[in-house]
Backbone as JSON Lines, residues from 0, in Angstrom:
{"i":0,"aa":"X","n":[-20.12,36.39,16.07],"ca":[-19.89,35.2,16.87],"c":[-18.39,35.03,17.12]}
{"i":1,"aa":"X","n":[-17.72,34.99,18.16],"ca":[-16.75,34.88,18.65],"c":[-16.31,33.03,17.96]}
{"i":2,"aa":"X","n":[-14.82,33.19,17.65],"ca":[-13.93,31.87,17.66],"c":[-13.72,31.57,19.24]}
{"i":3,"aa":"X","n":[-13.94,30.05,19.18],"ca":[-13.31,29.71,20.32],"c":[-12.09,29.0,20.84]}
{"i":4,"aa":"X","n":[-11.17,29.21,21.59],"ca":[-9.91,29.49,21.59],"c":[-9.23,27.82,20.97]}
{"i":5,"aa":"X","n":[-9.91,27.08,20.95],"ca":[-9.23,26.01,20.66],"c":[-8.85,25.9,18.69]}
{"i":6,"aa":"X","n":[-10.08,26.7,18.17],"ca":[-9.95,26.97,16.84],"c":[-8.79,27.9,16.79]}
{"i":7,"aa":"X","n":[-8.7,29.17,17.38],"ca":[-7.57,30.39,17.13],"c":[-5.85,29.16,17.47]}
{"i":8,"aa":"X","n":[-5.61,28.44,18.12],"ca":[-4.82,27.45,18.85],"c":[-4.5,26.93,17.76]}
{"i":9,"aa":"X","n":[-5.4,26.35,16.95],"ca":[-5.07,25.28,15.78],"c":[-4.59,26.42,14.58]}
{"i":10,"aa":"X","n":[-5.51,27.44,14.68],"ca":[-5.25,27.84,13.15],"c":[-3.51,28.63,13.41]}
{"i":11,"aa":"X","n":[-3.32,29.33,14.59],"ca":[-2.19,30.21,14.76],"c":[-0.7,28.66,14.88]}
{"i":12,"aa":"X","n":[-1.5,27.66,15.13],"ca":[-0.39,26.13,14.75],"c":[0.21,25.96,13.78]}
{"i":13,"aa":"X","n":[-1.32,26.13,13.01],"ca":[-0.95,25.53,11.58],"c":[-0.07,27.26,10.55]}
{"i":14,"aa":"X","n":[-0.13,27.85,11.18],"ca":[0.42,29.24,10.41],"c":[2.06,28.82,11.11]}
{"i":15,"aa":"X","n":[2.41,28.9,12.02],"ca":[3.3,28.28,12.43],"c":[4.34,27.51,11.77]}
{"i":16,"aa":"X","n":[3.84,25.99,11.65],"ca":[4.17,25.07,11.1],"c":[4.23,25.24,9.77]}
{"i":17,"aa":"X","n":[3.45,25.77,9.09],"ca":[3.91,26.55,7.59],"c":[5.25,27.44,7.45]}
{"i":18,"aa":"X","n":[5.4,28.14,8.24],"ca":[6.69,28.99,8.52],"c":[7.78,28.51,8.94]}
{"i":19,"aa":"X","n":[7.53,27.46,9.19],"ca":[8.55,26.38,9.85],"c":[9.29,25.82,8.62]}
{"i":20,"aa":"X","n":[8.11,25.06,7.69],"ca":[8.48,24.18,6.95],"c":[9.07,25.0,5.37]}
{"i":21,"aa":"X","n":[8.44,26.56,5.42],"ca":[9.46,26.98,4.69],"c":[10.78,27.57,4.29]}
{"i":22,"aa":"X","n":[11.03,27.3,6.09],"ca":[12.02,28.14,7.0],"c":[13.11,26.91,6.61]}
{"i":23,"aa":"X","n":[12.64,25.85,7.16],"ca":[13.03,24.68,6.84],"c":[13.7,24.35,5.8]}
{"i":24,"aa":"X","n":[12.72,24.0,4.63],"ca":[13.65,23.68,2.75],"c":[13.76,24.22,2.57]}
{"i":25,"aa":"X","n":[13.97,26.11,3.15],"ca":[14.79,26.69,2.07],"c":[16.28,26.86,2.6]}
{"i":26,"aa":"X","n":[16.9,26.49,3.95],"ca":[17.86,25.95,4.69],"c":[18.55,24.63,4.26]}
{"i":27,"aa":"X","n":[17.68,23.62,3.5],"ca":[18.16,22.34,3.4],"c":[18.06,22.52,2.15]}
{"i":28,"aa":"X","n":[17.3,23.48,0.79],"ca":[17.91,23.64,-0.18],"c":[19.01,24.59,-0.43]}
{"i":29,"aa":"X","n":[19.45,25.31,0.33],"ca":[20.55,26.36,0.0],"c":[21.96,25.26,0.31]}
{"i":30,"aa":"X","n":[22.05,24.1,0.63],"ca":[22.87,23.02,0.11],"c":[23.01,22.98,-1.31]}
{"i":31,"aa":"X","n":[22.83,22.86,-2.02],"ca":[22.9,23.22,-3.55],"c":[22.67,21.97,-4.51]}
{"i":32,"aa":"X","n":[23.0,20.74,-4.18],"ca":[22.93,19.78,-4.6],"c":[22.2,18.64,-4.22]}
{"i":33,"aa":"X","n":[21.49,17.6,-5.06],"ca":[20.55,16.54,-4.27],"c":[21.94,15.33,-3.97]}
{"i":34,"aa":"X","n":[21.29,15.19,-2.77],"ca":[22.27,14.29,-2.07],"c":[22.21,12.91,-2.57]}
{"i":35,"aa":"X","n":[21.0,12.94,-3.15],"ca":[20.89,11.26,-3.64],"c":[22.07,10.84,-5.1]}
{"i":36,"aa":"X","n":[21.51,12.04,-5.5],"ca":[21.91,11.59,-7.21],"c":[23.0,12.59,-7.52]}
{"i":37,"aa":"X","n":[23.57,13.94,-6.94],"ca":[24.29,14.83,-7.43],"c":[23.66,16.15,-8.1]}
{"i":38,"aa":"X","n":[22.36,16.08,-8.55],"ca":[21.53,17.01,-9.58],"c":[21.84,18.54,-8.92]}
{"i":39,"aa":"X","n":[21.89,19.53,-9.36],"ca":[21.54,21.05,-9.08],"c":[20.46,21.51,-9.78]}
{"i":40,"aa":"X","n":[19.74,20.67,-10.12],"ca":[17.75,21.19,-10.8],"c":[16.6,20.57,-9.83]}
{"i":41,"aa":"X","n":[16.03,21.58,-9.73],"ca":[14.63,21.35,-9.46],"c":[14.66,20.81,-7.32]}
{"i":42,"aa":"X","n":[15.59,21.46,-6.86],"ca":[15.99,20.97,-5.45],"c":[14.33,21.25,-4.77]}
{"i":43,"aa":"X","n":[14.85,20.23,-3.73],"ca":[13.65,20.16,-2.77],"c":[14.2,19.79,-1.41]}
{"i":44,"aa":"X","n":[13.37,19.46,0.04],"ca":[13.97,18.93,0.93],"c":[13.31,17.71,1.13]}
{"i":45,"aa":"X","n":[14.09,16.8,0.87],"ca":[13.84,15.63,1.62],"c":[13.79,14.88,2.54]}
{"i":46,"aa":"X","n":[12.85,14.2,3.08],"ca":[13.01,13.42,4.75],"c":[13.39,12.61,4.58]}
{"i":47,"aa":"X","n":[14.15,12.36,5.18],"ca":[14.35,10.45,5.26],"c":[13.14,9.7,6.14]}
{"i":48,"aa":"X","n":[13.1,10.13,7.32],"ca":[11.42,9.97,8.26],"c":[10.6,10.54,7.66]}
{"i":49,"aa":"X","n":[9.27,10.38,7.75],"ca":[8.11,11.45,6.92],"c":[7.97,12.46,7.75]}
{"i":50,"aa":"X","n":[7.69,13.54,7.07],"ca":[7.03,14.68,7.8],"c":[6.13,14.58,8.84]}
{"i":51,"aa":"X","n":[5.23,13.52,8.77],"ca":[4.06,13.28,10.06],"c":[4.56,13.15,10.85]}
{"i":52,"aa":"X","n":[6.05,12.73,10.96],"ca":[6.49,13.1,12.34],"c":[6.84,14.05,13.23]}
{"i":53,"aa":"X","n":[6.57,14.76,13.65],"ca":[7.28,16.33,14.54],"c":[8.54,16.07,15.0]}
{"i":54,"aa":"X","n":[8.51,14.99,15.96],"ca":[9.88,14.88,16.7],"c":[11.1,15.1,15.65]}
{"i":55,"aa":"X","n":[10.81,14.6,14.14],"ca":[12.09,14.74,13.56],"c":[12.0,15.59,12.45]}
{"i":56,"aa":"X","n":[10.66,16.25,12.3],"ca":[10.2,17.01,11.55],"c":[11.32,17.92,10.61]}
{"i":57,"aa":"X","n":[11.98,18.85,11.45],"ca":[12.66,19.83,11.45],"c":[13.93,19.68,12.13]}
{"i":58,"aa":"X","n":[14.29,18.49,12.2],"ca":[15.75,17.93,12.22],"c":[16.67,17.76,11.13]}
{"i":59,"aa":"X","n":[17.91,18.55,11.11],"ca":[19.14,18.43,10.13],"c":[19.4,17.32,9.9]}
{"i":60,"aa":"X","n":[19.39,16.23,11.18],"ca":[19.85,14.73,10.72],"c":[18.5,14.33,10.05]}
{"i":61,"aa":"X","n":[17.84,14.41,9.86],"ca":[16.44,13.95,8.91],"c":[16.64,14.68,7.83]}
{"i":62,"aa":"X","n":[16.94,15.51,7.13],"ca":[16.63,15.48,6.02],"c":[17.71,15.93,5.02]}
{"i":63,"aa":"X","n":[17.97,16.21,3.79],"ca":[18.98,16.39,3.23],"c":[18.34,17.03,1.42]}
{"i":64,"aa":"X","n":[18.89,17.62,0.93],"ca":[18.82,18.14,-0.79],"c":[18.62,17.24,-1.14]}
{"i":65,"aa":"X","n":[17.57,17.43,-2.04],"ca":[17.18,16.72,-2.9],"c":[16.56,17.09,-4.15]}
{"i":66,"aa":"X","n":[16.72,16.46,-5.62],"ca":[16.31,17.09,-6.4],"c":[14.45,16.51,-6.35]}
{"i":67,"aa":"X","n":[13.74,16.75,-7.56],"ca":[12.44,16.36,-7.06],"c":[12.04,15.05,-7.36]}
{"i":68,"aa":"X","n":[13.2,14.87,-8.71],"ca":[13.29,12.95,-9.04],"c":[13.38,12.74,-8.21]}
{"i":69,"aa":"X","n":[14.66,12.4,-7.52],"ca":[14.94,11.62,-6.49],"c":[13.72,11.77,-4.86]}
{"i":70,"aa":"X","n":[13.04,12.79,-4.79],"ca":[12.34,12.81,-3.5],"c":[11.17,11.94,-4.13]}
{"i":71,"aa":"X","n":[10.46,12.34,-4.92],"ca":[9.64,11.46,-5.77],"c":[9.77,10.0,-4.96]}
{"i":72,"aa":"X","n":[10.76,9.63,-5.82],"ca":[11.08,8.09,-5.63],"c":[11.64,7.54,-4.39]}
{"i":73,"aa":"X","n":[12.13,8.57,-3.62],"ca":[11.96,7.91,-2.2],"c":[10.53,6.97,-1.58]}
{"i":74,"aa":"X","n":[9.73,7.82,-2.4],"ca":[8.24,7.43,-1.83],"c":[7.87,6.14,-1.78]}
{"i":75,"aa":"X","n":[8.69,5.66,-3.02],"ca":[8.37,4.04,-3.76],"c":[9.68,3.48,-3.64]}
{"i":76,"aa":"X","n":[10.62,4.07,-3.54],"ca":[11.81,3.43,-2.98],"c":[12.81,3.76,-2.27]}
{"i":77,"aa":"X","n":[11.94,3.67,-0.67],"ca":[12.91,4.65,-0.11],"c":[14.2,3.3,0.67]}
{"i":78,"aa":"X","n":[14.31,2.26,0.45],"ca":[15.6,2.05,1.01],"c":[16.93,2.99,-0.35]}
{"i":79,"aa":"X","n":[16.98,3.51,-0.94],"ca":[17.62,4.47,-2.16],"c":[18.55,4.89,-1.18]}
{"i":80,"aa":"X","n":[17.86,6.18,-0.37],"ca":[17.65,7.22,0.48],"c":[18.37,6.65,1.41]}
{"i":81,"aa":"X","n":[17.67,5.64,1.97],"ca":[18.29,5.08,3.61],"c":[19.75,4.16,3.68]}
{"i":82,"aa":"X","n":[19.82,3.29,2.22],"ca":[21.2,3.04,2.46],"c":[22.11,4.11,2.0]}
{"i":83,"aa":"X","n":[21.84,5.26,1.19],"ca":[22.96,6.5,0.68],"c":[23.05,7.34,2.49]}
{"i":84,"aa":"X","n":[22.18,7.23,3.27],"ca":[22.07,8.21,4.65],"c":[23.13,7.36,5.64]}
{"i":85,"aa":"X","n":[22.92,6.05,5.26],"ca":[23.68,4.71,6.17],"c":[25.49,5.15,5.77]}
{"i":86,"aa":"X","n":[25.63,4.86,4.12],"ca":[26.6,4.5,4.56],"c":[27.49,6.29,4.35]}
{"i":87,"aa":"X","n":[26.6,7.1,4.32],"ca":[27.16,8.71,4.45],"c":[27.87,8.72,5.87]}
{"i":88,"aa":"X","n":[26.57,8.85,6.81],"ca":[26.7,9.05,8.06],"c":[26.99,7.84,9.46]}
{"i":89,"aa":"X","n":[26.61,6.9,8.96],"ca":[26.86,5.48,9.53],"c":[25.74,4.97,10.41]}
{"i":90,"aa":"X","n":[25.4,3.88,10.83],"ca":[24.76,3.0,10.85],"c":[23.83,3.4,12.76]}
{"i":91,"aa":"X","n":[24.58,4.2,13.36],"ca":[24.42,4.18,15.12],"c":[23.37,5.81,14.21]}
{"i":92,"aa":"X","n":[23.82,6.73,13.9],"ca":[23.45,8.01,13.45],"c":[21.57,7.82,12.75]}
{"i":93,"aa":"X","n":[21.53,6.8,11.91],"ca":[20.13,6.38,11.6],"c":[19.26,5.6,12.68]}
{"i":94,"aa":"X","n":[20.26,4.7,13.54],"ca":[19.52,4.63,14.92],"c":[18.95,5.17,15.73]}
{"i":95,"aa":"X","n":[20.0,6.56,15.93],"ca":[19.46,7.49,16.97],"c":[18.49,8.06,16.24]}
{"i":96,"aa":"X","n":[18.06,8.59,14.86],"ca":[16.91,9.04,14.33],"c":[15.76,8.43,14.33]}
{"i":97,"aa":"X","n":[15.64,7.11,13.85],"ca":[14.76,5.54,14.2],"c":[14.44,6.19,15.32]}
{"i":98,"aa":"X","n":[15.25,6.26,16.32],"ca":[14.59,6.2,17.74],"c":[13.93,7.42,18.2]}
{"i":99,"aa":"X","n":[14.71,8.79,18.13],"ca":[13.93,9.45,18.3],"c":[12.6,10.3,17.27]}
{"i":100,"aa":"X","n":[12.23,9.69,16.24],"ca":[10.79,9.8,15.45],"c":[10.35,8.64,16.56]}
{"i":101,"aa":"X","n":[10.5,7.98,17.13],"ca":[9.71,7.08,17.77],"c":[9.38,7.37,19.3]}
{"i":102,"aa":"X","n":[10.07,8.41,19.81],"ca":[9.38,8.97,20.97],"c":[8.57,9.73,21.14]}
{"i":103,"aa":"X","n":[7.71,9.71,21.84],"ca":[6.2,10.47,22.36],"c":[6.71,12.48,22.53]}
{"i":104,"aa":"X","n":[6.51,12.91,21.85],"ca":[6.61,14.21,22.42],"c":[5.44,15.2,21.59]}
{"i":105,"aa":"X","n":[4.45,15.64,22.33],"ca":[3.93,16.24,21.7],"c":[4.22,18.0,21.32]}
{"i":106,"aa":"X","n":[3.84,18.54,20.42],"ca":[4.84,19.45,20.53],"c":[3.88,20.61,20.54]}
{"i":107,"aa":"X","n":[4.05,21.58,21.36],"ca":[3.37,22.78,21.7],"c":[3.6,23.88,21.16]}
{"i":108,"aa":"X","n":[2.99,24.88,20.84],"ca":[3.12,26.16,20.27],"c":[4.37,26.69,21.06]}
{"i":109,"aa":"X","n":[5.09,26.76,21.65],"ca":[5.99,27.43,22.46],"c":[6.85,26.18,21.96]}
{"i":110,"aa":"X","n":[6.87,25.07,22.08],"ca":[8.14,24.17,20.99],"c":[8.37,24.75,19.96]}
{"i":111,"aa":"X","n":[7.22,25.09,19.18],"ca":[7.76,25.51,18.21],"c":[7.75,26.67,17.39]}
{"i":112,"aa":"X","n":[7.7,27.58,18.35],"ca":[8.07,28.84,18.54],"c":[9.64,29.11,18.56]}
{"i":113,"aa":"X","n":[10.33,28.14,19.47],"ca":[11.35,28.14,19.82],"c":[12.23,27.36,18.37]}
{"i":114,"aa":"X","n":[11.4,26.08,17.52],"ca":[12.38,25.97,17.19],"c":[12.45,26.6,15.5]}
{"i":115,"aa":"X","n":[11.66,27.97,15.8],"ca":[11.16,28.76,14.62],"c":[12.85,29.59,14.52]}
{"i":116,"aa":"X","n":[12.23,30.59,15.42],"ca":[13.56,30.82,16.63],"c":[15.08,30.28,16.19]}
{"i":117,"aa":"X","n":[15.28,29.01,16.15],"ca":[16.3,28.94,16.08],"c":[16.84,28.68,14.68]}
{"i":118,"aa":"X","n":[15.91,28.12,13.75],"ca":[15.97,28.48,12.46],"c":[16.07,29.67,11.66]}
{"i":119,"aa":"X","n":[15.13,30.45,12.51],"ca":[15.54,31.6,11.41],"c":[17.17,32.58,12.07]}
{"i":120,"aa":"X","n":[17.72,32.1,12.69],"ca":[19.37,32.22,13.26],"c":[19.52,31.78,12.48]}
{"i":121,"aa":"X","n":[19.75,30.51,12.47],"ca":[20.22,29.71,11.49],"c":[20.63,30.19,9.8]}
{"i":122,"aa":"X","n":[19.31,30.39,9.54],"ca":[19.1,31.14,8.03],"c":[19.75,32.21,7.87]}
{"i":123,"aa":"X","n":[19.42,33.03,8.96],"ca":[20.29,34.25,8.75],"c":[22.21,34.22,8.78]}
{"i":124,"aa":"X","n":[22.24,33.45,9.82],"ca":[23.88,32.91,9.89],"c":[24.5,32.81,8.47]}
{"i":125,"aa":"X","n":[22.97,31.88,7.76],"ca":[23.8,31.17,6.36],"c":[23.72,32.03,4.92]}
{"i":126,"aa":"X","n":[22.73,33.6,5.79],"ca":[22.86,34.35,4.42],"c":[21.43,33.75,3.6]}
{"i":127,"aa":"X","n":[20.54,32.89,4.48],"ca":[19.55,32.82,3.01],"c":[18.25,33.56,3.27]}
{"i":128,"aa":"X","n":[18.6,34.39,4.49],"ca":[17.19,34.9,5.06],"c":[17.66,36.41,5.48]}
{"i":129,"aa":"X","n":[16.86,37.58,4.94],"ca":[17.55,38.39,5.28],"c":[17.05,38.89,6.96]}
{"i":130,"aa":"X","n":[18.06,40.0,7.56],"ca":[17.71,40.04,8.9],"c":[16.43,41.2,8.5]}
{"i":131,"aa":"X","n":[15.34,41.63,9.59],"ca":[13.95,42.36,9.38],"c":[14.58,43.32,9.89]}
């Protein structure tokens, strides 16, 4: 019995978006330190927006090192997070993020293809990915 193309669509998405997101923290952990607290144990990447969002999914201004205490507790206390992001980067910089997690864009296999693409440059630029 043949798949039909809307299943192959989702599943070759979701393989995608996995590659993304490990393409991702391991870019925003090769920072070395959690931004919240200072720690060099147990790093992770943290959002300041949640992940359910795409638009900011895989945005540098969204997310930052983090150890796994501190991502933890964003969960339950994330103004922590949002005033250490405020008064880092300043107050217009969390606006423009606010705003764009809040625009409509749905994002297509060829979005994010592209912004696979430009991550793994990225990675490689920074030495944490080797070239194939």
């Amino acid at each position: 019995m043949k798949k039909n193309c809307k299943t192959c669509n989702r599943t070759e998405r979701k393989k995608i978006i996995k590659k993304l997101d490990e393409l991702f923290s391991l870019i925003i952990r090769a920072r070395g330190v959690c931004f919240t607290c200072g720690s060099r144990e147990n790093l992770s990447c943290g959002h300041l927006i949640t992940r359910a969002i795409y638009n900011t999914r895989w945005d540098f201004d969204n997310a930052e090192c983090q150890c796994f205490r501190c991502n933890l507790l964003h969960e339950y206390q994330p103004e922590i997070f949002t005033q250490k992001y405020i008064q880092t980067y300043g107050i217009e910089k969390y606006n423009n993020l606010v705003k764009k997690a809040h625009s409509s864009k749905k994002m297509t296999i060829i979005d994010l293809l592209q912004i696979l693409d430009n991550l793994e440059m990225k990675a490689r630029q920074m030495g944490v990915l080797k070239c194939k």
